[in-house]
Structure formats: C-alpha cells, structure tokens
N, C-alpha and C positions, 0 to 999 in steps of 0.2 A: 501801500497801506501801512498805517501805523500799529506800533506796538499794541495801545488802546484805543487811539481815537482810530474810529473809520476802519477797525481790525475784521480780517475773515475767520477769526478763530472761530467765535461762534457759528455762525455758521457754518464752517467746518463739521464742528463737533455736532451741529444740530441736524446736519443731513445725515451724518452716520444712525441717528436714533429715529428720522425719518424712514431709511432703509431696512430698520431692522426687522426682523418680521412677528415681533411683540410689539410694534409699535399702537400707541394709543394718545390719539388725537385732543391735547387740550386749548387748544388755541381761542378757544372762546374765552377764555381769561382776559384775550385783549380786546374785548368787545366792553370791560368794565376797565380797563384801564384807560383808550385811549381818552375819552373824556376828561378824565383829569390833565392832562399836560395841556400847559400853561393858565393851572388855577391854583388858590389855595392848596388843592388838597390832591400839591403834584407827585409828595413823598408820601411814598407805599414801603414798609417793613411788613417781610412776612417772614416769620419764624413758624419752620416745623423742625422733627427728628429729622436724625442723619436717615441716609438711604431715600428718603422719600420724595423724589426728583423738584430738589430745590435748584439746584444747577442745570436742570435739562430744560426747565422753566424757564430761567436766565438766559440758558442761550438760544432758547425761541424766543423769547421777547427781542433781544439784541439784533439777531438775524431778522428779527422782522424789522424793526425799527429802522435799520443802519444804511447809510445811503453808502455804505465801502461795499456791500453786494448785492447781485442782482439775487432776490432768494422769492419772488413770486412761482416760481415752476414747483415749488414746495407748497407755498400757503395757499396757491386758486383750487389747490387739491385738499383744505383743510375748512374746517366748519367758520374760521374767520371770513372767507372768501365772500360767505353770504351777507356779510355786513355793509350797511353803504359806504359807509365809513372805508373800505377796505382800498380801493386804489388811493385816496385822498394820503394814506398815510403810511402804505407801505415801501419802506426804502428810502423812505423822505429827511432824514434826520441825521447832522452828525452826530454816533451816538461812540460816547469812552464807557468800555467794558473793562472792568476788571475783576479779576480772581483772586481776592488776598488771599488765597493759601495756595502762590506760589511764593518760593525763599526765594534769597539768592543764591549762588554759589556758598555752601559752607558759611551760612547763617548763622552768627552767633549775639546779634545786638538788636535794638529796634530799630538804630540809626541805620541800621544797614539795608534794614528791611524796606522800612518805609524811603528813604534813603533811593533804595533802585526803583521806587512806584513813583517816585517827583521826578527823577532825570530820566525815565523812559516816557510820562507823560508830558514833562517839558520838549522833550526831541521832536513826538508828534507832530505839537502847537506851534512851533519851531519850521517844521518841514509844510505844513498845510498851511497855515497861516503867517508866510515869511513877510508881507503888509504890515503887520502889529508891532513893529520894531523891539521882538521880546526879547531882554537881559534874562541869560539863562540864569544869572543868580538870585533871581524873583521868587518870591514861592509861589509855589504851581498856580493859587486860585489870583494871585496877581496878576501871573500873566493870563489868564481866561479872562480874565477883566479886563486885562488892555485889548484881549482880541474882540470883546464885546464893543469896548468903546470905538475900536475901527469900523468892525462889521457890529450891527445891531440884530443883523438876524442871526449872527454864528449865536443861537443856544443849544444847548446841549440837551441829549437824553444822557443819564448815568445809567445803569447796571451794575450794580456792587453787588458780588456774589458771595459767600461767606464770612461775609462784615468782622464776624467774632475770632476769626480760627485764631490769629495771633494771639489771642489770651491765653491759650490750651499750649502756647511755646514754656517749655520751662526756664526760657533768657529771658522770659517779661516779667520788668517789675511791676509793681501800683501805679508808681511816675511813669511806668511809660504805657499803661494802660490808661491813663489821664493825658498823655499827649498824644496816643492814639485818637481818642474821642478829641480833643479840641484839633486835630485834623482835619478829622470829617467835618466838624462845625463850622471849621473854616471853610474848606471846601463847597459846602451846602448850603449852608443856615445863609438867606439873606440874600441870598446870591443871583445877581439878573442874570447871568448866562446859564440857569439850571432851568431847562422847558416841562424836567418829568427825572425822579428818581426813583429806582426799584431797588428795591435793599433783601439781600435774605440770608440767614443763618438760624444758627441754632436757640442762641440765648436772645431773648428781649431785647432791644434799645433800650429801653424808659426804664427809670431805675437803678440804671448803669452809670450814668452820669450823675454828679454832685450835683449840677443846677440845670440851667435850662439849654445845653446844647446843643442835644438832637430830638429837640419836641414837637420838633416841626413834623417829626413822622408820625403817621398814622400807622400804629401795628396791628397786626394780625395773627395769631397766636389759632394753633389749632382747638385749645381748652375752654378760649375767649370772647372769640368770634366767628360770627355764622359764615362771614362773606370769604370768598377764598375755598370752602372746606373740599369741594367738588375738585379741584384745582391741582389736589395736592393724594396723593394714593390713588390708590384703584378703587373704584366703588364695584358693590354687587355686578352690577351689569356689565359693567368694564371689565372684570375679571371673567365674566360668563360668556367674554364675544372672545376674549383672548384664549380659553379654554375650547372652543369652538376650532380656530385656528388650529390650534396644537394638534385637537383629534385631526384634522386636517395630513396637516405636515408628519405626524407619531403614528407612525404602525402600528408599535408595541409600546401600548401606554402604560408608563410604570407609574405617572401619577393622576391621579381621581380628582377630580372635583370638589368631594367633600375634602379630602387631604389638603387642597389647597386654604381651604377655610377653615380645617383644624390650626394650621401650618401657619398661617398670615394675616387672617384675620384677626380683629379683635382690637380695633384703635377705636375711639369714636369720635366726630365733631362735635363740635358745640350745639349743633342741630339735629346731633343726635341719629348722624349716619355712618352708617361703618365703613374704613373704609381699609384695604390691605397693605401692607407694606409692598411696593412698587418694584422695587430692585431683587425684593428675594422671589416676587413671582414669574418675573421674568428670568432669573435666573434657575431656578425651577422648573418652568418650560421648557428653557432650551437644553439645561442637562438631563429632563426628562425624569426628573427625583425629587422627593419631599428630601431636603436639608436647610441647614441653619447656615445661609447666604449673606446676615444681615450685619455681623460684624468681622473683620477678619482678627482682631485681637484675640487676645489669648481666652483659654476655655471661661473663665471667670472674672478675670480681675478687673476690667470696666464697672461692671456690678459691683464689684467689693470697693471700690474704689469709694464710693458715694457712703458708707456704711461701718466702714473699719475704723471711723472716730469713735462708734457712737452703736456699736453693733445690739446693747442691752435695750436701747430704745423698741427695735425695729424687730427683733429677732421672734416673738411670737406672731406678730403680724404677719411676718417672711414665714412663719409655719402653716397660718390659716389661707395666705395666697396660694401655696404651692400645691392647696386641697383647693382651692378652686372658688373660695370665698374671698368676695369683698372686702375690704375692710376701710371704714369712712377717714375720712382724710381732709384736713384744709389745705389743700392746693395753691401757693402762693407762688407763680412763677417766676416771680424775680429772685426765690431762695436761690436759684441755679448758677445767679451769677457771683455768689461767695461759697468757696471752698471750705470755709469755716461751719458747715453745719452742726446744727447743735443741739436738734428735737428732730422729732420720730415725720413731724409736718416738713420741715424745712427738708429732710432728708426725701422722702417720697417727692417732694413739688420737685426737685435736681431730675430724679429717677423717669419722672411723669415727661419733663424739659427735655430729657434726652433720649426718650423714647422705650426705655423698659419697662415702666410699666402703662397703663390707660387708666384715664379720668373718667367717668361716669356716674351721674348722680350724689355727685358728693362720695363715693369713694372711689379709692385704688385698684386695681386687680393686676395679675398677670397674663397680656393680653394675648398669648397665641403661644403652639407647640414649638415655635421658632426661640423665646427667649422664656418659656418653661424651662429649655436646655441647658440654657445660660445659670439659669439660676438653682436648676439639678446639680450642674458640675457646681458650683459653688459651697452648696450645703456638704456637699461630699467631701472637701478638700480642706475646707478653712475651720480650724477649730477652733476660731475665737468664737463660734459663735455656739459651743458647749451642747446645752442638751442635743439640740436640732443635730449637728453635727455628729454627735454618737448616735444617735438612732437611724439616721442616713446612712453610718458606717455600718451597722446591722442590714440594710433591705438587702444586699444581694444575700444572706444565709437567711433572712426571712424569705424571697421567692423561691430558692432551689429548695428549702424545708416543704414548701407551701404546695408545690408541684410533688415532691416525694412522698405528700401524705404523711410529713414528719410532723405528728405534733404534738409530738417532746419536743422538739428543738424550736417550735414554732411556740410553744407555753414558756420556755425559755427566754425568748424574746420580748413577750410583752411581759414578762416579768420585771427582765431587765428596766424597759421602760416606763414598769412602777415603780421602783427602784430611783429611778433617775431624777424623782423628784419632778418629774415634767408640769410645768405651770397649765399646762393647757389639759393636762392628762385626769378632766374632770366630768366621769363618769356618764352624768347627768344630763350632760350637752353635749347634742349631737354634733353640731360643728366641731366643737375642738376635739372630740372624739375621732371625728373623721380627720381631721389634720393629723392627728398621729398613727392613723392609719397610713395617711398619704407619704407620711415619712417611713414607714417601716417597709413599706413599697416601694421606697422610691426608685429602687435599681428596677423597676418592675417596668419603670418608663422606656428603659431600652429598647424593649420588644413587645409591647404591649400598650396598646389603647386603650386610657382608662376613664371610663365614664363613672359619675355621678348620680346617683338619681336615676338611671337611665329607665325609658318606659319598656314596660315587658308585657310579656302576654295581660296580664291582671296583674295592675299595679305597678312601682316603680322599685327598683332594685337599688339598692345603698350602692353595691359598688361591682365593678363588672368590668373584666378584663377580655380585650378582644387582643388575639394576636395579630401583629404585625407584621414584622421580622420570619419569623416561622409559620405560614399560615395555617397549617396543619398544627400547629401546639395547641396544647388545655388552653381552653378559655379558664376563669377564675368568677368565681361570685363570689362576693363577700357581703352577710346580712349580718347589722350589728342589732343587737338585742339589748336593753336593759331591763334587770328583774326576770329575764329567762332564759331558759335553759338551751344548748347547743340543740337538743333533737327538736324544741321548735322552731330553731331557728330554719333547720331544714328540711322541718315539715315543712313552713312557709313558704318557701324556695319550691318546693314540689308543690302543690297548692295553686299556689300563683303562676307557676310552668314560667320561671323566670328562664329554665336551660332552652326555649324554644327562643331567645335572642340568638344562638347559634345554630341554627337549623335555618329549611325555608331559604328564603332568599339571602338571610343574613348570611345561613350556613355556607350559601355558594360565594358571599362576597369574602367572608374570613377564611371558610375553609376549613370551622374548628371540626375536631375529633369530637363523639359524644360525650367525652369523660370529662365531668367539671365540678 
C-alpha cells in the first residue's frame, strides 16, 4: 500500500472513531457526493472551524472510497448502506489521500515541504503503475498523465485534507503561497485522471488566488451555504442520543444536559440550525466534565492574535459580547485570508472564519461558555485593551465585596468605573449598562452561571447568578434601575418573588442557600 495512493491510513484512523463509544454516524454525506464524480461539479471545498470533524469526514470518505481496503464491515453498519448506490461504489477507486499538515523532518522551507508530498506520491505511481514508463523527475501531475494515457481508466478520487495549514507556517512566504496554489492548479484544474475531489480546511479557496486557479471548486463555508451544514457538528438531536449513551455508560454524571448546551452550543448554519462544537462534546463525555476542550493554545492569545493591530476598533463591541449582546457585523469571509486586518468588519469576518465567534442575522456574538472562557482570560490580562481591561481587573474585589454585603467597597467600584470614562457607561441604555456590569462581574464567571433576563416567578430578572463551582453558595440578583431608588429596586425583587429561581426544583438543581 502506498504512501498516498491506495493508503490504509484512513481507514486506520476512521475505525478507531467508528469504535468509539461517541461515535456519531454521518455517512449520508456520501449519498450527495457520489453523484458528482466524474461530472462538472466533481471538486467540493468545504471549509468549517477547527475541531469540527473536518478530518474525521476526510477519512470516511477515503476509507469508503478507496479500493487499498476492505472497509464494508464498517459502512453496511452505517446509514450509507441504504443507498443503491452503495455496493456499486464502495471500495471501488484508486483514491491519493493526503494530509498537508504533515512536515517533514525538521521543516524549515516550502521546497521541503511540498518537496516530500511529490516524491512520496511519485514512489506510489512508480510502485502501482510500473506499465506507465514514469521518469521520476516529472512533476507529479505528469506523471498521472502519463499513467492516464496508459490506462484510461486509472482516475483518481483526491481527498485533500487541510488544504491551508501550510500558510499558518511562519517559513511561508507570499511566493510560496502562490506556488503553493499553482500546485494544486496543476494538480487539478483541467485534469483527465481527477474522477472526484474533496478539499477541506479552514480558510476559503476563492479569493485566495490572484486569478482563476482553483474555481473550478465549489465551496462550502458554514456562513454561506445551506448544503453540507448537517455534516459538520453535532446537531440538537445528535447531541441528545449521544447524551443518552453517557447516562448509559456514567454512574455518577457530573455533566447535565443543559451544560452541554450552555458549554458547546451556539454556532449556527446558514439554514439556521444550531449545531455543537463536535470534539469538545465528545471530549466532555468521556472526561465526564463541562471544560474548554476546544483549543489547546495558550489561555488567550489565538484570540488576541486577530485584534492586537487594531484593538480600538473592536474593543466596545468585545464589551457588549461578553454581556451577551449581538452586535451586527459584515461578514466577509475572505477577510481571514490577510493578516493585515484593518476595521472592526474584517477583523470579526477572521474571528467568525476561525471559529470564535458565530454569525447569525447579520450579527456577531459569542457563541458558547467554552470560548466565553477564552475571551474572559483575555479581558483579564491584556491591557491594551484599557478601560475594558481595568474594570475586569476589578470583578474579583467586586464579587468577594458583593457576597460580603460590602457596599462601600462595591460603591467604590462603580465609581471607579465612572471615573474611567467608559464609552459604554451610558446610563440611559440598558444594554451598555449591562455590559458594564458584565465586566465588573466578570471574575463572577468562575463559579457562577450568569443569566440575563432570565424568567422568574412574575417577570424577568436583569441579572441572576446561579452557583456552580459551590453549589451551596449565595445565588446573586442584580436589578438595575434608572430614576430609582435601591429600596425599589428590592421591593421589586420581592414583588416579583424573583429569590424563588433558587427554590423548588431549581433549589434542588443548584442547591442555593436562601440568602441572596
């Protein structure tokens, strides 16, 4: 078996995710793909975020495709089985899989790079196809050509799986992100031995090229379009069979239900379905814990990365997110593929591209308690980004004030934050109001679920802190008032019997003490 052509990797790697016991059946993907190979509209581009089984996709399409394994005792057991189509094309194709993000040895150039992806697929074409009389010093789509002009039926399936990662090398120049792409073009564009291409990463094709090298792809962007969206995350119901499981497998279930949809939820398709990040729920399950699964880089700097040109832009916006507000946005997904951002748009479309924040109706938000985290530790640490970041450095002596009934020290505080000149800190309006609550709380996220709005006995509650961390701790209300006085504020509160959120059944879900 060859490097690429006719390889068992994928399937290798695709039975291990078969056997797992989150495992979750998409294989109906190829029920819209096989139809295209060998038509116009044989190259599919699909770009989502990281984590969201773009390479798990890859190597079930591969292993199904690929006549190097026998990989039926997998799929007669998967929802493709039911298709007619299915014996006609399982296993049937020599299909070259590859995975550009792997280096070589101690990678330091592109020639090197690409360099080991031409002489391991020339070796292949060399070893299977030894009739084609290939000169290894051809370049690769040459000799595919000469093996086409031998055999007429050797075409190929491709599988390119992280198409982009080499641009996120810090050895790639421009020139050789332009000889990257006229690669592929060679490679592809035009080409009689290609039956069917599947391409996925992160950033767009289209747009990435000067002119017209790889337009032959049809993309797929999860912002863009409908088709694919099912495909790519967990949906509602998919998470609620895999939650099923767990209670199964989990004794002692440390994580809930909703947690998982506080936690992961919160992306949406272009059709306007929600769907969960894939990798932190299944990792979630099996450690049996709500955590932030979804990147291993450092507490912040991913995030600050897209923002620290240009932090003035973004940085009230970054205030009204982190309370839980929208804020509208042109979304132009090809900002992602220049580092040079330059406005508050371009910057968000990156953010949206890579997954931290979610698109929906024309604005931004941030989509789930998993990259809330992210963008908590940030506000805490980086003081370029001035007010936000002083008032952040306040929330932990705002909560420990706030639980000790200190409020002198808590009158201190929003002084301070009158003081501070805060853009947002305009009386009037309750949104930005609330964003500067949400910042003087923000240590408050540690240990505390904090809802918005949330319904109560009569009425809805501006703000309402359930414990987590301690389940026995104060819950917290907070009612903002304008033009009145603190004793209506919690007259109101009593009134409305907002403290019976922690009683009752809620009582026994948090656990709170009566004191709030």
């Amino acid at each position: 078996m060859g490097n690429y052509l006719d390889s068992r990797d994928a399937f290798t790697t695709y039975t291990e995710v078969f056997k797992s016991p989150y495992f979750v059946d998409k294989s109906a993907i190829l029920e819209t793909l096989i139809p295209r190979i060998g038509t116009t509209e044989k190259f599919v581009c699909v770009t989502r975020p990281r984590r969201f089984g773009k390479s798990i996709m890859a190597n079930m399409i591969a292993a199904f495709f690929s006549r190097g394994c026998d990989s039926r005792d997998i799929f007669s057991r998967l929802d493709i089985a039911g298709m007619s189509a299915y014996t006609e094309h399982i296993n049937r194709y020599p299909v070259i899989s590859i995975s550009f993000n792997r280096l070589p040895k101690r990678c330091v150039s592109f020639d090197a790079y690409i360099s080991r992806i031409e002489q391991k697929l020339t070796a292949d074409l060399m070893e299977i196809y030894p009739q084609a009389g290939i000169d290894p010093d051809d370049a690769v789509w040459d000799i595919l050509k000469s093996v086409y002009n031998t055999d007429p039926t050797a075409r190929f399936i491709f599988v390119l799986d992280e198409w982009d990662f080499i641009f996120h090398r810090d050895f790639i120049t421009e020139n050789d992100k332009k000889a990257y792409i006229d690669f592929l073009s060679n490679l592809l564009k035009d080409q009689p031995y290609v039956d069917f291409a599947y391409m996925t990463g992160i950033l767009p094709v289209a747009k990435y090229s000067s002119g017209s090298e790889l337009n032959m792809f049809l993309e797929y962007t999860m912002a863009s379009e409908e088709m694919f969206c099912s495909d790519f995350g967990f949906t509602e119901s998919e998470v609620a069979l895999l939650y099923e499981k767990f209670l199964q497998r989990q004794k002692n279930s440390e994580v809930t239900r909703e947690g998982l949809k506080l936690w992961y939820d919160g992306y949406c398709t272009k059709s306007g379905e929600r769907v969960y990040n894939p990798r932190s729920v299944v990792a979630s399950l099996t450690n049996n814990n709500l955590g932030n699964y979804w990147t291993s880089a450092g507490p912040y700097d991913e995030i600050y990365y897209y923002i620290r040109h240009n932090t003035a832009a973004v940085r009230d916006d970054l205030a009204r997110m982190i309370s839980g507000t929208p804020v509208p946005a042109k979304v132009r997904e090809y900002a992602a593929t220049s580092m040079s951002l330059t406005n508050k748009d371009e910057i968000f479309s990156a953010m949206v591209v890579y997954g931290f924040l979610s698109f929906e109706n024309g604005c931004v938000q941030i989509p789930n308690r998993e990259l809330m985290e992210k963008f908590k530790d940030m506000l805490q640490k980086e003081a370029s980004l001035g007010y936000i970041y002083e008032l952040a450095g306040q929330s932990e002596r705002m909560l420990r004030a706030t639980l000790a009934k200190d409020t002198e020290t808590m009158q201190q505080i929003l002084e301070f934050a009158h003081n501070t000149e805060v853009p947002l800190l305009n009386y009037n309006h309750e949104t930005d109001l609330a964003a500067v609550v949400n910042l003087v709380y923000l240590a408050a996220r540690d240990s505390y679920r904090i809802e918005r709005e949330d319904k109560a006995e009569i009425g809805y509650v501006d703000f309402i802190f359930y414990p987590e961390t301690d389940k026995k701790a104060d819950g917290i209300i907070l009612e903002l008032k304008v033009d009145h006085t603190a004793d209506e504020a919690l007259q109101q509160i009593e009134n409305k019997k907002y403290a019976l959120n922690f009683e009752g059944k809620l009582g026994e879900r948090f656990g709170c003490r009566n004191r709030v």
